[in-house]
C-alpha positions, -999 to +999 in steps of 0.1 A: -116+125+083-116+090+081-089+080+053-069+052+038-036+044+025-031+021-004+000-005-016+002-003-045+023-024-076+025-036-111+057-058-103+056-083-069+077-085-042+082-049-040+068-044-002+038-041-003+029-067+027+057-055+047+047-023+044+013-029+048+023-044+081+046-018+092+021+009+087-002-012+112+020-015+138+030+023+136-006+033+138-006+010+168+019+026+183-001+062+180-032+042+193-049+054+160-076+030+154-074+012+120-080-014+098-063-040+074-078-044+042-061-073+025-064-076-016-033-098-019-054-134-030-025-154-008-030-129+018+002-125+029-007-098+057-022-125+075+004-149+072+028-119+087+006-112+121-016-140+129-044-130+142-029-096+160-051-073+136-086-069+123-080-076+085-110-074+060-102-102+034-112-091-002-106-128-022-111-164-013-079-178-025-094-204-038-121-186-061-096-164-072-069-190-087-099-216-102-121-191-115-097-173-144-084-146-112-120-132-117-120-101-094-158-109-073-161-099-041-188-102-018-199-069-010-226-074+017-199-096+041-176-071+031-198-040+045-205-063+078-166-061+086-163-024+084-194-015+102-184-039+133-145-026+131-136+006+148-114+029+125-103+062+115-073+047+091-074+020+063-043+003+056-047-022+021-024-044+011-033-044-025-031-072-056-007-069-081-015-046-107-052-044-095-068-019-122-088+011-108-120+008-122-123-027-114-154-041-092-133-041-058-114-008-060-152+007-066-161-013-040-134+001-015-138+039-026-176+033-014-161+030+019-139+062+017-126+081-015-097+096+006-070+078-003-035+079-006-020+062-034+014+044-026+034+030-052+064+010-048+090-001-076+128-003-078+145+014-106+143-011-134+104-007-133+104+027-130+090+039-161+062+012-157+052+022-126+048+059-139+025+047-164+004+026-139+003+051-113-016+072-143-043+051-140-056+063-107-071+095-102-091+085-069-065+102-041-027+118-036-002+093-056+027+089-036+064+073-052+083+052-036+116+035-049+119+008-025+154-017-016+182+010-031+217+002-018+228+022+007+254+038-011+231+047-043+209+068-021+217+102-030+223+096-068+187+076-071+173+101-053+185+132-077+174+111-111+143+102-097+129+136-085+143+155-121+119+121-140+083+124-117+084+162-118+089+164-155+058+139-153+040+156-130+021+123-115+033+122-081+028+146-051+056+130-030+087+108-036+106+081-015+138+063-023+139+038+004+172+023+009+178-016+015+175-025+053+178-059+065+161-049+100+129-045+079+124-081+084+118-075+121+088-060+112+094-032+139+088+006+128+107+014+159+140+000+144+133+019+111+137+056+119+135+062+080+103+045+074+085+061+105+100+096+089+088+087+056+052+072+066+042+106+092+049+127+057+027+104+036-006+097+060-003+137+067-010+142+032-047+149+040 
């Protein structure tokens, strides 16, 4: 079944992009065909690899910041990507507190409704991010507490499972601890990512 995974935030510079990324070059690595759906405005996915990967880009930059951040896309050019693109896997890179019933999200579960939802915070926006991740009801929703020291691991971990299943949002949790070999941008040197990432796409 043809699927996608989802970035998702309501704070920035969580990870989503790097994420994004390192998802691509793992499914690479498989030689599972995919796709980068990019609905970060700056498109920061792009920026990161170049021209390495088929990316379908949601918003012109340029519409987006001079017309109020008004959400169009253009759904024809859109459909032309994914029909000349080879895929079983969608990987999006998503916009910053995008809501779920907006034009765009509709747009993308006309292309597949089996998504997983991943969302990323850090434990000051936890709370937040509970709430957020309430909103969507279109796929798996998947926790991740993303840049945790080292040393906090263990303790994050045991507060944070005892909070989502007294919530009862979340199918999974993550706590992913700070890494500065994450910049590499190479799932290889991240045996923790790789773990965590074969757990989530296996979800369906």
């Amino acid at each position: 079944m043809k699927k996608r995974v989802r970035f998702l935030s309501s704070i920035s510079k969580i990870g989503k992009s790097t994420f994004t990324v390192l998802t691509a070059y793992y499914l690479k690595s498989l030689e599972i065909p995919f796709l980068i759906e990019e609905l970060d405005p700056f498109q920061t996915v792009r920026v990161l690899v170049d021209d390495e990967f088929d990316i379908v880009d949601y918003f012109n930059i340029n519409k987006y910041l001079y017309s109020d951040y008004f959400l169009d896309v253009e759904k024809d050019k859109l459909q032309t990507m994914y029909n000349r693109s080879n895929w079983n896997m969608l990987v999006s890179d998503m916009l910053t507190n995008i809501d779920p019933h907006s034009d765009p999200i509709k747009f993308q579960n006309n292309i597949t409704t089996a998504n997983i939802n991943v969302f990323l915070t850090d434990m000051t926006r936890l709370s937040e991010t509970i709430e957020y991740a309430k909103k969507w009801d279109d796929g798996y929703r998947v926790l991740v507490v993303n840049m945790v020291p080292s040393e906090n691991v263990s303790l994050v971990e045991d507060q944070v499972l005892d909070l989502i299943y007294e919530k009862g949002v979340f199918k999974r949790s993550f706590i992913f601890p700070y890494d500065e070999r994450i910049k590499y941008l190479d799932p290889d040197k991240l045996e923790w990512f790789k773990e965590a990432l074969s757990r989530i796409l296996s979800l369906r």
